[in-house]
mmCIF file as Biopython writes it, N, C-alpha, C and O atoms, coordinates in Angstrom:
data_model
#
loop_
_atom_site.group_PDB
_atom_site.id
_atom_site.type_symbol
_atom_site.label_atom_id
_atom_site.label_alt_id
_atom_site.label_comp_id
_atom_site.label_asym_id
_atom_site.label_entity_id
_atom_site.label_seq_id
_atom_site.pdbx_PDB_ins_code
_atom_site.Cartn_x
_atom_site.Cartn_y
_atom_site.Cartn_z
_atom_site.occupancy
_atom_site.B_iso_or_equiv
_atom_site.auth_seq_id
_atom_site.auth_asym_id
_atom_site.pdbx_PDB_model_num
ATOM 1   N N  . UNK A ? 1  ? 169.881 53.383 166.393 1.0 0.0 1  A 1 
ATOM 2   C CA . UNK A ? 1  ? 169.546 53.665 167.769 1.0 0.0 1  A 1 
ATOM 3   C C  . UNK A ? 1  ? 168.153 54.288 167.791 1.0 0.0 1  A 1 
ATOM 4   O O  . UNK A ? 1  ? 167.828 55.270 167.124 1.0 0.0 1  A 1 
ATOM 5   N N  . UNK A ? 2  ? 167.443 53.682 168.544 1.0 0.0 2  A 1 
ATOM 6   C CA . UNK A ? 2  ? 166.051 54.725 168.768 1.0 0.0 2  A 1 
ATOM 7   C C  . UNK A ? 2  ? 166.574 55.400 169.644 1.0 0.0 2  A 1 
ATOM 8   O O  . UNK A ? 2  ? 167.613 55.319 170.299 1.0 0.0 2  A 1 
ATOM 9   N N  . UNK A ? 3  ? 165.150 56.557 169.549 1.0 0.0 3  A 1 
ATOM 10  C CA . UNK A ? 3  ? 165.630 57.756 170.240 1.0 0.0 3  A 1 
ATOM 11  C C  . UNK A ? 3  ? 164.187 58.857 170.085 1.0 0.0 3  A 1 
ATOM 12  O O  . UNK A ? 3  ? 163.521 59.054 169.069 1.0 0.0 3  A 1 
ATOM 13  N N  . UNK A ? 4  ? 164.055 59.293 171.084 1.0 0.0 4  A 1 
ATOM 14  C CA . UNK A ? 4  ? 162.535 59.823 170.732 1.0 0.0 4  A 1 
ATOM 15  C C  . UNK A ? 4  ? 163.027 60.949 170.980 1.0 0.0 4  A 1 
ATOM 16  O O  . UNK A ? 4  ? 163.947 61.104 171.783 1.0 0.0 4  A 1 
ATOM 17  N N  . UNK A ? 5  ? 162.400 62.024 170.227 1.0 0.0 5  A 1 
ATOM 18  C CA . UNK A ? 5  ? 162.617 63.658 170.113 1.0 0.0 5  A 1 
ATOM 19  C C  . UNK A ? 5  ? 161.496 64.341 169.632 1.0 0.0 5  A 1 
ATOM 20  O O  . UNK A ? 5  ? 160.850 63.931 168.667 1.0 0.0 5  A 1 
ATOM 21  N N  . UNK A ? 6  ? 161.160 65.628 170.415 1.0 0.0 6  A 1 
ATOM 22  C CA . UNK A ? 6  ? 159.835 66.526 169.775 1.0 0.0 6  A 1 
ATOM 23  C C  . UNK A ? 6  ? 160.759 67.284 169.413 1.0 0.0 6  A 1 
ATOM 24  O O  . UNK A ? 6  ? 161.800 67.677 169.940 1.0 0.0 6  A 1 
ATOM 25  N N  . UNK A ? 7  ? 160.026 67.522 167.999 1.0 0.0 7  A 1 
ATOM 26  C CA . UNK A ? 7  ? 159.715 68.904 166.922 1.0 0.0 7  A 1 
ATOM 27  C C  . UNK A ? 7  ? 159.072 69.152 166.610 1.0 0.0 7  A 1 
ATOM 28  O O  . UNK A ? 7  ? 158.058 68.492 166.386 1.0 0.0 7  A 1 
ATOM 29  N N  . UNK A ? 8  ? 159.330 70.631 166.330 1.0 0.0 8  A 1 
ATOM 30  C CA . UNK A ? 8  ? 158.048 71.309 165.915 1.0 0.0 8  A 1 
ATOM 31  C C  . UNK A ? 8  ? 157.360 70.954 165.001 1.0 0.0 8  A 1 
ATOM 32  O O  . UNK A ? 8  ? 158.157 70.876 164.066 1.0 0.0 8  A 1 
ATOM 33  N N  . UNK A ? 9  ? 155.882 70.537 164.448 1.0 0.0 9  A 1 
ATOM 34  C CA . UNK A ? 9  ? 155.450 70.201 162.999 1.0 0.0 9  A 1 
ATOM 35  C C  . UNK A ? 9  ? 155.649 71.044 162.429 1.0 0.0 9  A 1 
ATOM 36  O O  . UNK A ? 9  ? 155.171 70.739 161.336 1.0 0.0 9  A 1 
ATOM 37  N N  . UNK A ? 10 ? 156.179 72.307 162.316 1.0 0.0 10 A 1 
ATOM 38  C CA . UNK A ? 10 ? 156.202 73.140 160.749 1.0 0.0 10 A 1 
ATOM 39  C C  . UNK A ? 10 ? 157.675 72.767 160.762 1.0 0.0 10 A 1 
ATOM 40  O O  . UNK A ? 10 ? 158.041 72.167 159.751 1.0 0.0 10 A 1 
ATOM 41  N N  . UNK A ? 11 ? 158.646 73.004 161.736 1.0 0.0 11 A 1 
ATOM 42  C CA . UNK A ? 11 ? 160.265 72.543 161.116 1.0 0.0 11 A 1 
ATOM 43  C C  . UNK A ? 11 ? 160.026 71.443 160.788 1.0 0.0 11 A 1 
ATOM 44  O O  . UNK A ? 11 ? 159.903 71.835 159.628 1.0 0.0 11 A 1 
ATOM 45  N N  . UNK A ? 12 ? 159.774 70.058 160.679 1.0 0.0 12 A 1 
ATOM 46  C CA . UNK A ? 12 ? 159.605 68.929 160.653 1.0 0.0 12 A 1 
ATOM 47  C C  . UNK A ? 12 ? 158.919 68.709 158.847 1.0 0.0 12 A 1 
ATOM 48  O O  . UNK A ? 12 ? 159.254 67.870 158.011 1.0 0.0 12 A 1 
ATOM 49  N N  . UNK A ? 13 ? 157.894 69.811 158.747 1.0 0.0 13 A 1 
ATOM 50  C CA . UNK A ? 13 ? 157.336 69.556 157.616 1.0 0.0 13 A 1 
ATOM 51  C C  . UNK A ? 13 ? 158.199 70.327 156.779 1.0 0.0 13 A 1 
ATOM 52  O O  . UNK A ? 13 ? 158.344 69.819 155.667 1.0 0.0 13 A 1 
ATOM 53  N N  . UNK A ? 14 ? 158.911 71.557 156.994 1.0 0.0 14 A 1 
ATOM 54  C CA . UNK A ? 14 ? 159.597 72.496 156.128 1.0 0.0 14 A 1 
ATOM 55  C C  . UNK A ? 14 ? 161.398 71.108 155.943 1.0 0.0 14 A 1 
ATOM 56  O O  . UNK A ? 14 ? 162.170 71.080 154.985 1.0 0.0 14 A 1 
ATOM 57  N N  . UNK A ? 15 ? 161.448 70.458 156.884 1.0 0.0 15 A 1 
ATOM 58  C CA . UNK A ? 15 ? 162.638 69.157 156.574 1.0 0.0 15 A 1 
ATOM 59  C C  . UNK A ? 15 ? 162.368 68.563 155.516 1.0 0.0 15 A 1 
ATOM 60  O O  . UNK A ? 15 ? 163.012 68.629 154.470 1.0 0.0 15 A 1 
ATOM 61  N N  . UNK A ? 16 ? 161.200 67.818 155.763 1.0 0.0 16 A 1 
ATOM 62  C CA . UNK A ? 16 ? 160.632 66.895 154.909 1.0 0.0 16 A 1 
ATOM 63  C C  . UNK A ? 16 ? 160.861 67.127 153.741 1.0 0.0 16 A 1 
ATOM 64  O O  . UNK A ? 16 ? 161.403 66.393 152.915 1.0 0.0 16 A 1 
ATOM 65  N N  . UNK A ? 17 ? 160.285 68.608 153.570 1.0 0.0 17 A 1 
ATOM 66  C CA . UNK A ? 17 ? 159.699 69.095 152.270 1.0 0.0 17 A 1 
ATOM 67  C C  . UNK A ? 17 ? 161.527 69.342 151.213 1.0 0.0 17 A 1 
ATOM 68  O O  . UNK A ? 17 ? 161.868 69.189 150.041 1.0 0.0 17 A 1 
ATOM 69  N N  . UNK A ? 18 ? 162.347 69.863 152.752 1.0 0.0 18 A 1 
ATOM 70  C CA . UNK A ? 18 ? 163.885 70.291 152.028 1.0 0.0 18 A 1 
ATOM 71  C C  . UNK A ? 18 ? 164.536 69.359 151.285 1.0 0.0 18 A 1 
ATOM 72  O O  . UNK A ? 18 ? 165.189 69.473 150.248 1.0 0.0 18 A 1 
ATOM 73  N N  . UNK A ? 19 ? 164.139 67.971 152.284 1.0 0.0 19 A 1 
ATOM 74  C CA . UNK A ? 19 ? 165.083 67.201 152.003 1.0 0.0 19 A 1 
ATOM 75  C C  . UNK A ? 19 ? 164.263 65.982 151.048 1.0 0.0 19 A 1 
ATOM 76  O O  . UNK A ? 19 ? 164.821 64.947 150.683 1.0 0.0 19 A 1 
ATOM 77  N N  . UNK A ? 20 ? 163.201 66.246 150.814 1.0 0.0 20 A 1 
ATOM 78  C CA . UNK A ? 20 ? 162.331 65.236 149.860 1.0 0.0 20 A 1 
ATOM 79  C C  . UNK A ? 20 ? 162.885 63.391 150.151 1.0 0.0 20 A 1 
ATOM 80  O O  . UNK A ? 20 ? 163.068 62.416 149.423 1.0 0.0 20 A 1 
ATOM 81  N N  . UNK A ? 21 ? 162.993 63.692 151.685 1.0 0.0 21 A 1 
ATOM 82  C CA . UNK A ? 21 ? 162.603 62.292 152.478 1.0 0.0 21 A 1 
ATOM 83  C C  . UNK A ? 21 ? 161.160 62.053 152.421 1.0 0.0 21 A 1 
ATOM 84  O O  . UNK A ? 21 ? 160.099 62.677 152.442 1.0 0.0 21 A 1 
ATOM 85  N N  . UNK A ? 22 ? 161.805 60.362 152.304 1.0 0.0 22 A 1 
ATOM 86  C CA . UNK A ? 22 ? 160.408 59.865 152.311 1.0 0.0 22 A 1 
ATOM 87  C C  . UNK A ? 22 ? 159.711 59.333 154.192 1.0 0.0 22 A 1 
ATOM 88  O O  . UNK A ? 22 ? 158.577 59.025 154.559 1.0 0.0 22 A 1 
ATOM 89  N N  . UNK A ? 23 ? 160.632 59.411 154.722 1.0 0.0 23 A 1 
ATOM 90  C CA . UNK A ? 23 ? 160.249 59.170 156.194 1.0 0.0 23 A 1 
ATOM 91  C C  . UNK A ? 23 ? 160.802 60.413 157.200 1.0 0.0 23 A 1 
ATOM 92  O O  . UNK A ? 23 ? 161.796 61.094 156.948 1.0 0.0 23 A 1 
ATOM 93  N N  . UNK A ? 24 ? 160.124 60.531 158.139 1.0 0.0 24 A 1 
ATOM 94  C CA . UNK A ? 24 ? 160.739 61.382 159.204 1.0 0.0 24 A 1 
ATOM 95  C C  . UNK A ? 24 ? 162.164 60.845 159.584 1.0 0.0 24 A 1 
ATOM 96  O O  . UNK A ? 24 ? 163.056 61.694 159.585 1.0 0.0 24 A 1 
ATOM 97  N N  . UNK A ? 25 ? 162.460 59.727 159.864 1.0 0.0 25 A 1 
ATOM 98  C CA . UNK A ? 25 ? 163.891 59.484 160.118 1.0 0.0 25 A 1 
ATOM 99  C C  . UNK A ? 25 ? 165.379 59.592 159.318 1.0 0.0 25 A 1 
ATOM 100 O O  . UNK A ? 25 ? 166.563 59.725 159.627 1.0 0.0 25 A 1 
ATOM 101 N N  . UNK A ? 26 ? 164.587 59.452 158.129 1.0 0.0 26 A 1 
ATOM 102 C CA . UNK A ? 26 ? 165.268 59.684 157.010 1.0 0.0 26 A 1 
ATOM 103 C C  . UNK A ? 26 ? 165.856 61.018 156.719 1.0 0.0 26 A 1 
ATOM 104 O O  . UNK A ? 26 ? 166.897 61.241 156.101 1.0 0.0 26 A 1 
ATOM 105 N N  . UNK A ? 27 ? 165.037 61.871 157.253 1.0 0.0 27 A 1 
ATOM 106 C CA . UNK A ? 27 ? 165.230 63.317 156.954 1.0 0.0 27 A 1 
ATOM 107 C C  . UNK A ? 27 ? 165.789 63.834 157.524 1.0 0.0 27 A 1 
ATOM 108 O O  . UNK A ? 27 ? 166.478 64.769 157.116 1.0 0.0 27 A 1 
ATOM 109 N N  . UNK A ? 28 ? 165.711 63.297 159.170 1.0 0.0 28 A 1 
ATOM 110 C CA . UNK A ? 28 ? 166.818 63.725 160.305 1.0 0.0 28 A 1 
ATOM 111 C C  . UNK A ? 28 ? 167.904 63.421 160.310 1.0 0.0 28 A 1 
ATOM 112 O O  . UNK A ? 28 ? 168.776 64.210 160.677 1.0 0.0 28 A 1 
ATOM 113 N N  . UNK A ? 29 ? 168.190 62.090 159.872 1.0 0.0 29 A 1 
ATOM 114 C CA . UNK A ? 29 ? 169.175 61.794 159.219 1.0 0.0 29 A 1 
ATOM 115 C C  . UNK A ? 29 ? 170.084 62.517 158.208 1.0 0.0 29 A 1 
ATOM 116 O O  . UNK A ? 29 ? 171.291 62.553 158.443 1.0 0.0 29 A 1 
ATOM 117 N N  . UNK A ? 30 ? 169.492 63.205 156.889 1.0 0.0 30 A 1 
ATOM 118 C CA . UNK A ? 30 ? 169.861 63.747 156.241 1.0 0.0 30 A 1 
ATOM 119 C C  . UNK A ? 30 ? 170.437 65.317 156.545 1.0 0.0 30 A 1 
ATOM 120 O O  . UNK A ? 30 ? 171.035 66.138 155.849 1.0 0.0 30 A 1 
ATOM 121 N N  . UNK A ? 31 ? 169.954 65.307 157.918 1.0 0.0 31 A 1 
ATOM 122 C CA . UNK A ? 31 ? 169.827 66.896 158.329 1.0 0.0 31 A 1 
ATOM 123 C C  . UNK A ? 31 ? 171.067 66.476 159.281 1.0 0.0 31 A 1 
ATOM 124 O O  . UNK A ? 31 ? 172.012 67.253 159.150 1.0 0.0 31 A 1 
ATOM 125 N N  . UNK A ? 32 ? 171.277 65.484 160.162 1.0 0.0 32 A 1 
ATOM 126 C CA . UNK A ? 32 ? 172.719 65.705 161.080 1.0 0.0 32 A 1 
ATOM 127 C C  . UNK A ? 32 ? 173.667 65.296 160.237 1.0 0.0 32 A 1 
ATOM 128 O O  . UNK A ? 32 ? 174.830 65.459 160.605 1.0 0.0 32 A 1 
ATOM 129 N N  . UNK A ? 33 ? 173.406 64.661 158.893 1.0 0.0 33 A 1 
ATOM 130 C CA . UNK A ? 33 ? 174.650 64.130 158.259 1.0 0.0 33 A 1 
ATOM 131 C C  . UNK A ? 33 ? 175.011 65.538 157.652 1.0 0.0 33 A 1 
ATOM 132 O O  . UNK A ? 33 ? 176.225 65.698 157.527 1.0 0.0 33 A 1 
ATOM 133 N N  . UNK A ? 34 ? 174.318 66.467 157.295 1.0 0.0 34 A 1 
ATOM 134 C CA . UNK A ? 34 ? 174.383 68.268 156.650 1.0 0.0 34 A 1 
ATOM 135 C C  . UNK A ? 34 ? 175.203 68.552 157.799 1.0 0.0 34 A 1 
ATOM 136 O O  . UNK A ? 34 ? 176.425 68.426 157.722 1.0 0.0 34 A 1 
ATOM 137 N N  . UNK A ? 35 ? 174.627 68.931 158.874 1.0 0.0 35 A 1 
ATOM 138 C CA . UNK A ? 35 ? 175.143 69.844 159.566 1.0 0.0 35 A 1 
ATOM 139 C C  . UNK A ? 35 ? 176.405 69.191 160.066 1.0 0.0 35 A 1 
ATOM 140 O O  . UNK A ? 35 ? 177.392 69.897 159.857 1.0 0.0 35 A 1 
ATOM 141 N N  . UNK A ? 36 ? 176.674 67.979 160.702 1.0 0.0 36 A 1 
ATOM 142 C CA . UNK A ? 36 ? 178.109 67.249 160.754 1.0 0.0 36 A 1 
ATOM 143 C C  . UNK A ? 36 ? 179.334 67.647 159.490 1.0 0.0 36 A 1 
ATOM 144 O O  . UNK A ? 36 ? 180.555 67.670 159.645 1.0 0.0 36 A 1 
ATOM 145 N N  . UNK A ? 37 ? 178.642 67.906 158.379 1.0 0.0 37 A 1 
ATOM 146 C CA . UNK A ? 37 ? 179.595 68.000 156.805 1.0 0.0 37 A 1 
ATOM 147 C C  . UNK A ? 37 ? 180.086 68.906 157.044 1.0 0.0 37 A 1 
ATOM 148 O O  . UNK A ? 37 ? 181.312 68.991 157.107 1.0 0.0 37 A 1 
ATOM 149 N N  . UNK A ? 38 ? 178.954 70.277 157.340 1.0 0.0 38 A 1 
ATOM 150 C CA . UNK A ? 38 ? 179.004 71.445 157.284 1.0 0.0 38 A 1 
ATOM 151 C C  . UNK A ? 38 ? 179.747 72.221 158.459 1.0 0.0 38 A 1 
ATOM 152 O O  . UNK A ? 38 ? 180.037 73.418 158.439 1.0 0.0 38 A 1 
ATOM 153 N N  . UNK A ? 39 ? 179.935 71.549 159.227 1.0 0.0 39 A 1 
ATOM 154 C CA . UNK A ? 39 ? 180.568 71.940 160.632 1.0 0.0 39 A 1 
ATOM 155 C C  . UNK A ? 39 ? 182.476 71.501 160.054 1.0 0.0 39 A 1 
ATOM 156 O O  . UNK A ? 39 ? 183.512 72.157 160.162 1.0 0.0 39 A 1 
ATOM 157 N N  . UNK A ? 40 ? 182.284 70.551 159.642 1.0 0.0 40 A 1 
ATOM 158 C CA . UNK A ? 40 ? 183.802 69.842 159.558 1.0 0.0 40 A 1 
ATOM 159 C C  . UNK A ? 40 ? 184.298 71.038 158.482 1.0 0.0 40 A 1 
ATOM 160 O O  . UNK A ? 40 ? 185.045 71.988 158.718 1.0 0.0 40 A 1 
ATOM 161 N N  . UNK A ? 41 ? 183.792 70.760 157.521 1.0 0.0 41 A 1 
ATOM 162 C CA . UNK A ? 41 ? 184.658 72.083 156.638 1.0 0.0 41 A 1 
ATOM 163 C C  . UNK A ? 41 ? 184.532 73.668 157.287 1.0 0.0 41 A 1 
ATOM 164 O O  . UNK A ? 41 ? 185.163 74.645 156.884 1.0 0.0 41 A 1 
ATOM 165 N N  . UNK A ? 42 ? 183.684 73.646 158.239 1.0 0.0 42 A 1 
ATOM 166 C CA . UNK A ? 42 ? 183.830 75.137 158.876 1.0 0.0 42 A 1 
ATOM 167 C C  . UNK A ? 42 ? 185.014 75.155 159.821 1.0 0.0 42 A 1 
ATOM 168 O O  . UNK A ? 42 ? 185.769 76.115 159.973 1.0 0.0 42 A 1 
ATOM 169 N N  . UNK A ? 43 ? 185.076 74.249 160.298 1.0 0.0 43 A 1 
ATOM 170 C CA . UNK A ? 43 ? 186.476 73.788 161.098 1.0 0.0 43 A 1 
ATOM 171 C C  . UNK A ? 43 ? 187.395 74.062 160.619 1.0 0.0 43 A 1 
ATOM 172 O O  . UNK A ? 43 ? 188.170 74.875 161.123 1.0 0.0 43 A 1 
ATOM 173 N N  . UNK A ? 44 ? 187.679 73.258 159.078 1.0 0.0 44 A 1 
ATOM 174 C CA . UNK A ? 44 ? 189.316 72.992 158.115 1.0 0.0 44 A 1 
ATOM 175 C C  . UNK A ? 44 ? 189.171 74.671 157.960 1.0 0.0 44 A 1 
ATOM 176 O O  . UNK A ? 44 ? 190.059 75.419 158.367 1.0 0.0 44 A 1 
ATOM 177 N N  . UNK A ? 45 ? 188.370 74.988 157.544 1.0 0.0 45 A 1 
ATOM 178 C CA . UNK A ? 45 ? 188.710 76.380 156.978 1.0 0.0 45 A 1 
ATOM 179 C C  . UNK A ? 45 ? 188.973 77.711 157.735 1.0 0.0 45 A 1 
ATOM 180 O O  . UNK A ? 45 ? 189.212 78.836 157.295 1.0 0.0 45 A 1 
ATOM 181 N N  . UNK A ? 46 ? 188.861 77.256 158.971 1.0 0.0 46 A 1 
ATOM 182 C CA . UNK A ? 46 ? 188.945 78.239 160.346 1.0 0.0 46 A 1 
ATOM 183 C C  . UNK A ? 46 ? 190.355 77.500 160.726 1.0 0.0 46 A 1 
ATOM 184 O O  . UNK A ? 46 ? 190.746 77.854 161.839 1.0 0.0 46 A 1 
ATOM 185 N N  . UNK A ? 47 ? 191.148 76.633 160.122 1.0 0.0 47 A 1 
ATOM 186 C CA . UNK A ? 47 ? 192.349 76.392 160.387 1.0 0.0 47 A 1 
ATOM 187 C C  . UNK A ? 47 ? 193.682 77.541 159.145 1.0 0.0 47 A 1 
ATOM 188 O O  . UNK A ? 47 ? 194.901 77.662 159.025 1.0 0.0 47 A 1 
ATOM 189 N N  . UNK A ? 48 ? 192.547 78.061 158.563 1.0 0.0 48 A 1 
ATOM 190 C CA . UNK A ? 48 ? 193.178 78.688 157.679 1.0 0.0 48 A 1 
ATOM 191 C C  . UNK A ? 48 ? 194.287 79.772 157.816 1.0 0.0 48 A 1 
ATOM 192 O O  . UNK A ? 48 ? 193.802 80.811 158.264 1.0 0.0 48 A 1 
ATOM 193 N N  . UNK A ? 49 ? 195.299 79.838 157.631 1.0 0.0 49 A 1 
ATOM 194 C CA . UNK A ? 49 ? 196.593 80.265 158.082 1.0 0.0 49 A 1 
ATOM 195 C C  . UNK A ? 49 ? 197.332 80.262 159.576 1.0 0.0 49 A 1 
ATOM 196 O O  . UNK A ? 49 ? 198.261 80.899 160.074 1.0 0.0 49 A 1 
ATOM 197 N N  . UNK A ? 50 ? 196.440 79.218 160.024 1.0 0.0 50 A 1 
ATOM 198 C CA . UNK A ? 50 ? 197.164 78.492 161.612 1.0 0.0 50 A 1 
ATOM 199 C C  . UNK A ? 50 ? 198.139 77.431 161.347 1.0 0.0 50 A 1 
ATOM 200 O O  . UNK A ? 50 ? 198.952 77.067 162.197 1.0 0.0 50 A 1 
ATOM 201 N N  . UNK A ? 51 ? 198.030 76.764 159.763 1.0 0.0 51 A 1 
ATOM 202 C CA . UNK A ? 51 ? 198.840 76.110 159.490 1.0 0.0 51 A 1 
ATOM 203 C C  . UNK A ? 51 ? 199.924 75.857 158.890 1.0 0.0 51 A 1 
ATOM 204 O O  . UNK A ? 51 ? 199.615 75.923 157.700 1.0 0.0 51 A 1 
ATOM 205 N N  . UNK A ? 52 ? 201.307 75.537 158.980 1.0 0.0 52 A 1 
ATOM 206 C CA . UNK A ? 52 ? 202.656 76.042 158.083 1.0 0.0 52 A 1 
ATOM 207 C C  . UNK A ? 52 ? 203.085 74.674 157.346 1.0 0.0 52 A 1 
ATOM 208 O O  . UNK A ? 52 ? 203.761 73.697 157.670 1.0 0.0 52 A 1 
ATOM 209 N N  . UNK A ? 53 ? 202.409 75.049 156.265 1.0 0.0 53 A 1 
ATOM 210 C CA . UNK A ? 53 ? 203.122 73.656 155.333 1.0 0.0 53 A 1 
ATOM 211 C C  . UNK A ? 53 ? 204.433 74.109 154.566 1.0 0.0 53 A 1 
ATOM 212 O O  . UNK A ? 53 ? 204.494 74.975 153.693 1.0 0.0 53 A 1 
ATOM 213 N N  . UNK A ? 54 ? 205.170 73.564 154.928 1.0 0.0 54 A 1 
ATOM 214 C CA . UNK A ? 54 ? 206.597 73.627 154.117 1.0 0.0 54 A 1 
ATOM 215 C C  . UNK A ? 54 ? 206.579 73.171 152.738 1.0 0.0 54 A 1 
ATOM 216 O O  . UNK A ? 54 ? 206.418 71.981 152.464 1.0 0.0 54 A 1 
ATOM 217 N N  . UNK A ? 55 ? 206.777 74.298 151.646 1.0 0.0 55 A 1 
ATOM 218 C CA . UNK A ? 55 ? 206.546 73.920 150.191 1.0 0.0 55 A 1 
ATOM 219 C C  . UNK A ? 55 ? 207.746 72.948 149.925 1.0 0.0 55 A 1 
ATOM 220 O O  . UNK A ? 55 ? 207.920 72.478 148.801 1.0 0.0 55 A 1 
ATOM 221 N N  . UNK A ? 56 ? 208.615 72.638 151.035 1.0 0.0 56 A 1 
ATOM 222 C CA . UNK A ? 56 ? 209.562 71.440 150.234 1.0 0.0 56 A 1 
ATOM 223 C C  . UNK A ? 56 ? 209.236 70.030 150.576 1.0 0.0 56 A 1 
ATOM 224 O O  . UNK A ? 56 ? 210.018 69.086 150.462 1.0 0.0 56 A 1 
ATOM 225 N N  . UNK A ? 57 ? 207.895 69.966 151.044 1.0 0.0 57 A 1 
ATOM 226 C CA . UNK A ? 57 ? 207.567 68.954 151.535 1.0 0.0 57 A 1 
ATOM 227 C C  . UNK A ? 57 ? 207.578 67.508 150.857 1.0 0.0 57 A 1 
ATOM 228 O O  . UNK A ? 57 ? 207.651 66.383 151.350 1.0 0.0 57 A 1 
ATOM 229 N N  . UNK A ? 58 ? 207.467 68.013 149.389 1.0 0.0 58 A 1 
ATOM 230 C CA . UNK A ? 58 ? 207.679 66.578 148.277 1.0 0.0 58 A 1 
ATOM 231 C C  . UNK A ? 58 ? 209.455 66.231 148.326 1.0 0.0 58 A 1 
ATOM 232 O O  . UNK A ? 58 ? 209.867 65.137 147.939 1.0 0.0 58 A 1 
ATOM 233 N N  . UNK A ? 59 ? 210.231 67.114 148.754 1.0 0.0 59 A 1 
ATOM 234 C CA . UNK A ? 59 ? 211.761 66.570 149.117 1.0 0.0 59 A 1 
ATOM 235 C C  . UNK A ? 59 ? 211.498 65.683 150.066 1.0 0.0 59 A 1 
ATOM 236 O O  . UNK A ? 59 ? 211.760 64.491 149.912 1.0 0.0 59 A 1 
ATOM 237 N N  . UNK A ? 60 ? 210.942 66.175 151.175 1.0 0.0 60 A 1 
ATOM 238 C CA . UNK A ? 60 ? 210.931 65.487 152.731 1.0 0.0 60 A 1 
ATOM 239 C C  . UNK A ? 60 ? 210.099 64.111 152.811 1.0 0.0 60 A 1 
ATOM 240 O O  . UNK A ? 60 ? 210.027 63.171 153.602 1.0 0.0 60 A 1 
ATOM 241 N N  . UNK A ? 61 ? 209.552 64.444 151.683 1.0 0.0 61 A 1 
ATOM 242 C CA . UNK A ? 61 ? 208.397 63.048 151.865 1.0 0.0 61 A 1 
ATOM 243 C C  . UNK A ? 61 ? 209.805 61.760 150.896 1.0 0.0 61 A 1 
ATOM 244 O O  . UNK A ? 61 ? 210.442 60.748 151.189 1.0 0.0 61 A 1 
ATOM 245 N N  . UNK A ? 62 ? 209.670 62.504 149.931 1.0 0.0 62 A 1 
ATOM 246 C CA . UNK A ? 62 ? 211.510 61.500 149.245 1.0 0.0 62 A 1 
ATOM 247 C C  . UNK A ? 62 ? 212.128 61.044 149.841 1.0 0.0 62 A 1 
ATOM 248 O O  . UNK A ? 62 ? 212.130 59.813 149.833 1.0 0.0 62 A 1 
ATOM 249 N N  . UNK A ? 63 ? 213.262 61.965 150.948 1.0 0.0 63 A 1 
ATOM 250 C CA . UNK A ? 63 ? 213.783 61.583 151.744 1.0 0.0 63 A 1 
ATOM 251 C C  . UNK A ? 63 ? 213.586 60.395 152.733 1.0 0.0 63 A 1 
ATOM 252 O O  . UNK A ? 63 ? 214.291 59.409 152.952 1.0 0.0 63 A 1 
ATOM 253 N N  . UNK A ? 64 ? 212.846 60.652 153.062 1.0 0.0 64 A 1 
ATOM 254 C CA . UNK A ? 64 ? 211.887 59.817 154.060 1.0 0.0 64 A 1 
ATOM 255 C C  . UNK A ? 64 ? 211.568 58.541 153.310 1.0 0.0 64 A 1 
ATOM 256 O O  . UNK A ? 64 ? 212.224 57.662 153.869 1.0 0.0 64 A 1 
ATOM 257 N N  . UNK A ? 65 ? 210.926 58.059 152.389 1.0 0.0 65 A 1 
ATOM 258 C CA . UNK A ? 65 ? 210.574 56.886 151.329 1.0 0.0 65 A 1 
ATOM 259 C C  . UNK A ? 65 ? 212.318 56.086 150.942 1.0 0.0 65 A 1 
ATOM 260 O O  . UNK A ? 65 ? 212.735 54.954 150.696 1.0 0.0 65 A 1 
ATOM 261 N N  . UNK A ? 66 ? 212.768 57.159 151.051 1.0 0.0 66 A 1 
ATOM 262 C CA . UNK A ? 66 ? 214.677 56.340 150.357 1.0 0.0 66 A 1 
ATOM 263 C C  . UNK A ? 66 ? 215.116 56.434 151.774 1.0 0.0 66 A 1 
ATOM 264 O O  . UNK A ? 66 ? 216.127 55.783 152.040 1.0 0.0 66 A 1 
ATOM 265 N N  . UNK A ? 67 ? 214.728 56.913 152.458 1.0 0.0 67 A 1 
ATOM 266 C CA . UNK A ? 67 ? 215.374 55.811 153.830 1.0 0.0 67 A 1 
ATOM 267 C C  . UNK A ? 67 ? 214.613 54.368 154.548 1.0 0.0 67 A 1 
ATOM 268 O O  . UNK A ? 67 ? 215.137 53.478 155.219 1.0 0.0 67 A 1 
ATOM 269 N N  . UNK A ? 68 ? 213.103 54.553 154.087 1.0 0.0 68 A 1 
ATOM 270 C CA . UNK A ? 68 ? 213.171 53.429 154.306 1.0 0.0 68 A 1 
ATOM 271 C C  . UNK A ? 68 ? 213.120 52.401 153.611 1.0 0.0 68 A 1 
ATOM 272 O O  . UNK A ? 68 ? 212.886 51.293 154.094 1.0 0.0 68 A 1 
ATOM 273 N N  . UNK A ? 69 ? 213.355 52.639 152.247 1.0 0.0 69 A 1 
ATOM 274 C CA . UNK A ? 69 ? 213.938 51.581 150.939 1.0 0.0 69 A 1 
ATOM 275 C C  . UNK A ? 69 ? 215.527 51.470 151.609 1.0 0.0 69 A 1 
ATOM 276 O O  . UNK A ? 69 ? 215.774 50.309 151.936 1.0 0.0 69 A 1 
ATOM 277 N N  . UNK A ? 70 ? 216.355 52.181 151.808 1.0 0.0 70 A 1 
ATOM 278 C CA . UNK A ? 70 ? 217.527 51.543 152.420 1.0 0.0 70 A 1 
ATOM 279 C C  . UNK A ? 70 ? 217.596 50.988 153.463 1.0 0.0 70 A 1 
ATOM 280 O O  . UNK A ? 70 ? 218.756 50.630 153.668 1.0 0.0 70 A 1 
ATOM 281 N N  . UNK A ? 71 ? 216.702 50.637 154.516 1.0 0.0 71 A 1 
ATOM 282 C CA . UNK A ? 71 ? 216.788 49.816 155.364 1.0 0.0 71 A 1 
ATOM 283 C C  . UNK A ? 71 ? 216.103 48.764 155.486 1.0 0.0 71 A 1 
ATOM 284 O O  . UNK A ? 71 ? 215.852 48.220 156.562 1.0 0.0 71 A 1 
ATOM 285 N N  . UNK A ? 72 ? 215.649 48.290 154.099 1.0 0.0 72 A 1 
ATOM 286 C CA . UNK A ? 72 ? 214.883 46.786 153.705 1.0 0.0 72 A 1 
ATOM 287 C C  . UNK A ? 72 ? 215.885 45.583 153.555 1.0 0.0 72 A 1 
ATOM 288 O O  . UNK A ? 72 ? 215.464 44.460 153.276 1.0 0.0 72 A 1 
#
């Protein structure tokens, strides 16, 4: 997609320089694919004890697999 955007030339050159792109697009690129990564695992990990996994879950997943082997 094009897409035109101003930045600043020193953030732009301090990118460049981070991400040892060889093009400006390249680098922006490299910089929303970072911060997209970096956001998602800030997410999973801010799910951290909101979630209740049942340690018998390798029974339940069994269970579940041999019922539907018995109804083949």
């Amino acid at each position: 997609m094009r897409t035109t955007i101003n930045i600043q030339d020193d953030l732009m050159d301090r990118l460049l320089s981070g991400t040892k792109a060889k093009t400006k697009t390249k680098a922006v690129e490299i910089a929303i694919k970072d911060y997209i990564d970096k956001k998602s695992i800030e997410d999973l990990l801010s799910l951290s004890g909101k979630i209740d996994i049942d340690p018998d879950w390798e029974k339940e997943e069994e269970a579940e697999l041999n019922g539907y082997r018995n109804h083949s």
